[in-house]
Every structure is written in C-alpha cells, then in structure tokens.
C-alpha positions as CSV (number, residue, x, y, z in Angstrom):
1,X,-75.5,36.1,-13.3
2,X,-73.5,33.3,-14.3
3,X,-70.9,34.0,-11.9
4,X,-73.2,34.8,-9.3
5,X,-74.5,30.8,-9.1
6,X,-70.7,29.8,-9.3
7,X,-70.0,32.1,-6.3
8,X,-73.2,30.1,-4.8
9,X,-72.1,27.1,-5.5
10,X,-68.6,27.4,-3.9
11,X,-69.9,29.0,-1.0
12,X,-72.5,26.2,-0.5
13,X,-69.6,23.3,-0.9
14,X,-67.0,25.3,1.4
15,X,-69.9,25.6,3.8
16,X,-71.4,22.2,3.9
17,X,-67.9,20.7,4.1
18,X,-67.5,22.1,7.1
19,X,-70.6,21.2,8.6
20,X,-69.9,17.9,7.9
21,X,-66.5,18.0,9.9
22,X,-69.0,19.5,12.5
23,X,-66.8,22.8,12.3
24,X,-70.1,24.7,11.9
25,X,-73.6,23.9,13.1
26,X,-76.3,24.0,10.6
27,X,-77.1,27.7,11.0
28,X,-73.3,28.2,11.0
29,X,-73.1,26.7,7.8
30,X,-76.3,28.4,6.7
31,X,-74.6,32.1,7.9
32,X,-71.1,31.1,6.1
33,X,-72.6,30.6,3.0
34,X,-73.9,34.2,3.2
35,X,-71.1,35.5,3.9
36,X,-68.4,33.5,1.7
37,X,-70.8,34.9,-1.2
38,X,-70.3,38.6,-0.3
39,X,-67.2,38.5,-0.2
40,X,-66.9,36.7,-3.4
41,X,-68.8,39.0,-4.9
42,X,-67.0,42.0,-3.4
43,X,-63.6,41.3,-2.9
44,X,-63.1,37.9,-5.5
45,X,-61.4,34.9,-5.2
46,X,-58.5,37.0,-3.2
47,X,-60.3,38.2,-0.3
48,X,-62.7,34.8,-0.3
49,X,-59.1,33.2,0.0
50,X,-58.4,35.6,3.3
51,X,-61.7,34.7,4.6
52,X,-60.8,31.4,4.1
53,X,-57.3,31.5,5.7
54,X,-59.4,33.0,8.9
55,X,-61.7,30.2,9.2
56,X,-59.6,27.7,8.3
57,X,-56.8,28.7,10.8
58,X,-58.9,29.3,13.6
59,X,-60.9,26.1,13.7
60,X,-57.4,24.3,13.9
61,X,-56.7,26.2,16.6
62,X,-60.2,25.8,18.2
63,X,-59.5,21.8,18.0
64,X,-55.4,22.1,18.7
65,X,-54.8,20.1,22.2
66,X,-58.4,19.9,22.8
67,X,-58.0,18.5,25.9
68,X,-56.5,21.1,28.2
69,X,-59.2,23.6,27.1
70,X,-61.8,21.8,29.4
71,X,-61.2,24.1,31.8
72,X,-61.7,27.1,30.0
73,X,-64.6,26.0,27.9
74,X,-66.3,25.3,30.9
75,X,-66.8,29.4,31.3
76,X,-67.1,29.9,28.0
77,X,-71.0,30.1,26.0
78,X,-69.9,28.4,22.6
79,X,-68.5,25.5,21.4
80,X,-66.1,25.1,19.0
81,X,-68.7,24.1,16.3
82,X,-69.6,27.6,15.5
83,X,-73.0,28.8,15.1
84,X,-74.8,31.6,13.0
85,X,-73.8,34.2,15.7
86,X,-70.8,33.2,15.4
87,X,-70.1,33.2,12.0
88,X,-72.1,37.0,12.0
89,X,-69.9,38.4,14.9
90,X,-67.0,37.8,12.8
91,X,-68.3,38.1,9.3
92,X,-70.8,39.9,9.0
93,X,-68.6,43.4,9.4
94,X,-66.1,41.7,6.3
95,X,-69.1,41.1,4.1
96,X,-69.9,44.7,4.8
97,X,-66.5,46.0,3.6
98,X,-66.5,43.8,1.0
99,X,-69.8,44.9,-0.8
100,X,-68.9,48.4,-0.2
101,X,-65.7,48.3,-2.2
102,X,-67.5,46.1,-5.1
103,X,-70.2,49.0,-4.7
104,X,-67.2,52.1,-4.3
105,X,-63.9,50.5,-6.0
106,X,-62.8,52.7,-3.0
107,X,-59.6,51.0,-2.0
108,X,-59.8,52.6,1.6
109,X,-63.3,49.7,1.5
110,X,-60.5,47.3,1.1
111,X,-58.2,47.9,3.7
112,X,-61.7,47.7,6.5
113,X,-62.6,44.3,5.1
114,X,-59.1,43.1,5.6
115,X,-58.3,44.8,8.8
116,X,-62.3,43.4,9.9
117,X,-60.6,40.0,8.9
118,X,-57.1,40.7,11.1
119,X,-58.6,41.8,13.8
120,X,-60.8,38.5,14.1
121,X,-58.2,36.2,13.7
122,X,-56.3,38.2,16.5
123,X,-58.5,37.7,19.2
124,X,-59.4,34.0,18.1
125,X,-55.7,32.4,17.6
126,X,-55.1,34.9,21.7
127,X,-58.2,32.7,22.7
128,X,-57.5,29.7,21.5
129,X,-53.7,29.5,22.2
130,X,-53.8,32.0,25.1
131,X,-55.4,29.3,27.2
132,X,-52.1,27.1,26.4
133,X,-50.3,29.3,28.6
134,X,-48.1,27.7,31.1
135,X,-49.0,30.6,33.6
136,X,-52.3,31.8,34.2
137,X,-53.2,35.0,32.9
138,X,-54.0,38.6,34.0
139,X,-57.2,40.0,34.8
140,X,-56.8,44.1,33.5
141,X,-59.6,45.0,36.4
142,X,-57.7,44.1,38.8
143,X,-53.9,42.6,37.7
144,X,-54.5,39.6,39.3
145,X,-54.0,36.2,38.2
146,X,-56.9,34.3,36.8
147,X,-58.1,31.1,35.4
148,X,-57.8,30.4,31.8
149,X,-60.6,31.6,29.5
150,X,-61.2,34.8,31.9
151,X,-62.9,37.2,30.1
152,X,-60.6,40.4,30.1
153,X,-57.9,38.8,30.8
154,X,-54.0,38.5,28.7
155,X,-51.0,36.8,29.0
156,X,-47.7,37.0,27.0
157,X,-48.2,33.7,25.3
158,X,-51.7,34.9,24.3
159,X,-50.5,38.5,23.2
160,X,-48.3,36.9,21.2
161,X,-50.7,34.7,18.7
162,X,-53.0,37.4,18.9
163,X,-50.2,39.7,16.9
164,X,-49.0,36.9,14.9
165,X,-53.1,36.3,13.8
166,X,-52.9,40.0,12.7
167,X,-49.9,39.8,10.5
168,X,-50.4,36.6,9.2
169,X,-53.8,38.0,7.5
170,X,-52.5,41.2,6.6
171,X,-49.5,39.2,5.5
172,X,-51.3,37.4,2.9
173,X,-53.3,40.5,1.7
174,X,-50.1,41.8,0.5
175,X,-49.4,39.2,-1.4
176,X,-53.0,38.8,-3.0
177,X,-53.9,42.3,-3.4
178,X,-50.3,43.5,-3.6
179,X,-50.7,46.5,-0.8
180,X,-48.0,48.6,-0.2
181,X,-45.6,48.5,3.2
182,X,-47.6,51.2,4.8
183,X,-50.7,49.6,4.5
184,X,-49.4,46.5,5.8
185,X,-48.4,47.7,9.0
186,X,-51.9,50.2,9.3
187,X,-53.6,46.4,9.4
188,X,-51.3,44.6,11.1
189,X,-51.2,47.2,14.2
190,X,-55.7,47.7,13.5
191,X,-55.7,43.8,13.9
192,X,-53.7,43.4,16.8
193,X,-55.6,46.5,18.5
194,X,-58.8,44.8,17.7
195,X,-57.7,41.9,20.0
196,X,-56.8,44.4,22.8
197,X,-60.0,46.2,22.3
198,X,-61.9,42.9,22.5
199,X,-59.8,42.2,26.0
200,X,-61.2,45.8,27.5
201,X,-64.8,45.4,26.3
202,X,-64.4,41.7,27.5
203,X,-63.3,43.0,30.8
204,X,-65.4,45.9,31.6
205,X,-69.1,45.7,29.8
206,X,-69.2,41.7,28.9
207,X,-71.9,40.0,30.9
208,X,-70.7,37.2,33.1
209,X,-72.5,34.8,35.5
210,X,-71.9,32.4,38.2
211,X,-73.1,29.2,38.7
212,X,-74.7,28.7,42.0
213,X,-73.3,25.3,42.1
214,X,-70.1,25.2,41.5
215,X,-69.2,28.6,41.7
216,X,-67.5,29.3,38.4
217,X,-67.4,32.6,36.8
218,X,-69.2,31.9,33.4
219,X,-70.6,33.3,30.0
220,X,-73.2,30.7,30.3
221,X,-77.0,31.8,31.7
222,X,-77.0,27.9,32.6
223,X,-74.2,25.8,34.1
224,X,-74.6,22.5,36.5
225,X,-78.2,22.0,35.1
226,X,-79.5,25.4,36.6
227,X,-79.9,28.8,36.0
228,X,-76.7,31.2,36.7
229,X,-76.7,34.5,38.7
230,X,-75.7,37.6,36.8
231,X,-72.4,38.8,38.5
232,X,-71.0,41.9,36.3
233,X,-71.4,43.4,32.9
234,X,-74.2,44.4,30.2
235,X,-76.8,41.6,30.4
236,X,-77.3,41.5,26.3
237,X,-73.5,42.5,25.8
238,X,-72.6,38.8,25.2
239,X,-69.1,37.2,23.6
240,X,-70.7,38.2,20.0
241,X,-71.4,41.6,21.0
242,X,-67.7,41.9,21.8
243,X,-66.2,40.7,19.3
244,X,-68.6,42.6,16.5
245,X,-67.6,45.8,18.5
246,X,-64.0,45.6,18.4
247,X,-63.9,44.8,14.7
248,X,-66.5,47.8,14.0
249,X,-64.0,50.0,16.4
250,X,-60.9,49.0,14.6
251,X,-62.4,48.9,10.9
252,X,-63.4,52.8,11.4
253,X,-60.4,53.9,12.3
254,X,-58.4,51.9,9.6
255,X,-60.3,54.1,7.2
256,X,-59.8,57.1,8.9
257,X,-56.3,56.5,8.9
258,X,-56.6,55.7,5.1
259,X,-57.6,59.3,4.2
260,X,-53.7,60.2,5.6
261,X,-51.8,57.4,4.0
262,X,-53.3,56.9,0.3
C-alpha cells in the first residue's frame, strides 16, 4: 500500500512536470499518470525508467528544429503537446504488458512490454527526424516522391532513426533487466518492424482528408477554417489507431517468438 502512494506520487510529479513544460495537455498528463503507475507497479523502477527514456527522447525530438516541421505539421492532427490519445496509443499496450508480468512473473510479459516500448519510439524518432530529410520521401502506394509528413511514406534518413529508436530501448533493457543477446535482437528487429508496420497501415487503411482550400492532403477533419473532404482510408482509423495497431501486431508476435527462444 505504502508503495503504491509512492508510485502515485512519482507518477503525479513526472506527469505534472511535463505539463508544465507544455509537453502534455492536461488530459495527457492525466493519461501519463496512469500509465507511469502501471508500469511502476508491473515492471519497477527499471521499466518506469524505459518508459521514461521513451517519452523523454521523443518529446526532444518532437521540439528538435521546430521550425522546418511547419510543413509537415500542417497535415498532421496532433501537436506536439501530447494529449490522452496520445499518451493511450502508445501506453496503454506497455501498461498492459506490464501488469501482466507483475500478475504472471512470465518473463515472455516482459519482453511485450519492452518490445510495445521499442516499437513506439521507432515510429516517433522516423516521424520526427524523418521529416529532417534532405530529400523528400517515398510514398509505398505508389513509389513516388511526397511531401514531408506523408502518411505511408519512408525515406532512408527516416528508416534510419526509426531502427536506432528500437535499439536504443532494447539497448537499455539489457542493461536494466539484464536480457540475454537473443532477446536483444528479438526486440530490436519487433521494434523496428513496428515502425514498418505503422508505415503500411499509415499507407493503406489511415484516413486522410483534403482541405478544400488549399488543397493539402491532411489528418485533420478541419484545415483553413472549414471542414475537410475525406479522400482515402478508414474514417475512424485515425493516427492513434495506427500506431496502437502496430504495437499490438508486433507485441504478439514477440511472444510468440518467445515460446522458441526461452
């Protein structure tokens, strides 16, 4: 019980700290707290310190050269100051994990909630530094070049920081769980694949709309002060429903692969 209200307590600090350097919105901060306290209680102070390493290297990404993400953010739905969907889309599946294995002690629990981890930081450090790109990227649909922040789309730079995002996670799970060299690599590859799986759902089920206005291709259901028109994709299969897919997809078959290598 006693460690419980500590576990609340840090939660609630790490949480309004980063409202307050407008990192997360209030129901971001809200959501965050929920799920820092999972994890505390599933995983301890070593997975709350992955979760951390997640959060605190993607919003320094989100804000790295701000300025020539204009472009891009003007298709995208979200900000940088992340809200409750947010925060769920990418924690919510880790929380999961994690209470499983403080329920289980099932190690294979373990491995999910990390890979769940990797395989969000992949796809945010390839969004957020993809954009950076000096050459525009790829649509898959249709190989053609694209503007930055394309839904679906890669380029090397991006493919890149999207593997380097999975290894630096499953990096420092070695060192705070002390996994073995197999199961570094199962989450280093699950990560990375839980980028490219976000880049195929992004591509062929995400909604996207287009302003009337202005004609940009956009995640937004508003842009230029007016209603968009939907274009392609799911119309309730949004940017959160991606990436909560992909981590799902990825997580599973981390601990299928788990029964062959433990």
């Amino acid at each position: 019980m006693i460690n419980a209200f500590i576990y609340l307590l840090i939660t609630s600090a790490g949480a309004y700290l980063a409202f307050k350097e407008r990192l997360l919105s209030q129901s971001g901060a809200l959501a965050a707290c929920l799920v820092g306290f999972c994890v505390l209680i599933g995983t301890g102070w070593q997975g709350f310190v992955i979760l951390g390493l997640f959060f605190a290297s993607s919003s320094f990404f989100s804000s790295y050269k701000k300025h020539r993400k204009k472009m891009a953010e003007e298709r995208l739905a979200n900000t940088s100051r992340r809200n409750w969907a947010q925060v769920a889309a990418n924690g919510g599946v880790p929380s999961g994990f994690s209470l499983a294995y403080a329920t289980t002690f099932n190690e294979i629990f373990l491995y999910a909630f990390v890979v769940s981890i990797a395989a969000a930081a992949a796809d945010t450090w390839a969004s957020e530094l993809g954009v950076l790109s000096k050459g525009a990227p790829v649509k898959i649909t249709n190989l053609k070049r694209c503007t930055p922040g394309t839904s679906g789309a890669v380029s090397i730079f991006g493919t890149a920081a999207s593997a380097a995002g999975a290894i630096f996670i499953s990096s420092a799970a070695v060192l705070l769980f002390d996994l073995s060299l197999p199961v570094f690599l199962m989450i280093s590859v699950y990560g990375f694949l839980g980028s490219a799986a976000d880049t195929l759902l992004g591509a062929f089920v995400q909604v996207e709309y287009r302003c009337p206005a202005c004609g940009v291709l956009t995640e937004r259901k508003e842009h230029c002060g007016q209603g968009t028109d939907h274009t392609s994709g799911v119309s309730w299969f949004n940017n959160e429903a991606v990436n909560i897919s992909s981590i799902l997809i990825v997580s599973f078959l981390c601990i299928i692969t788990s029964w062959y290598i433990t």
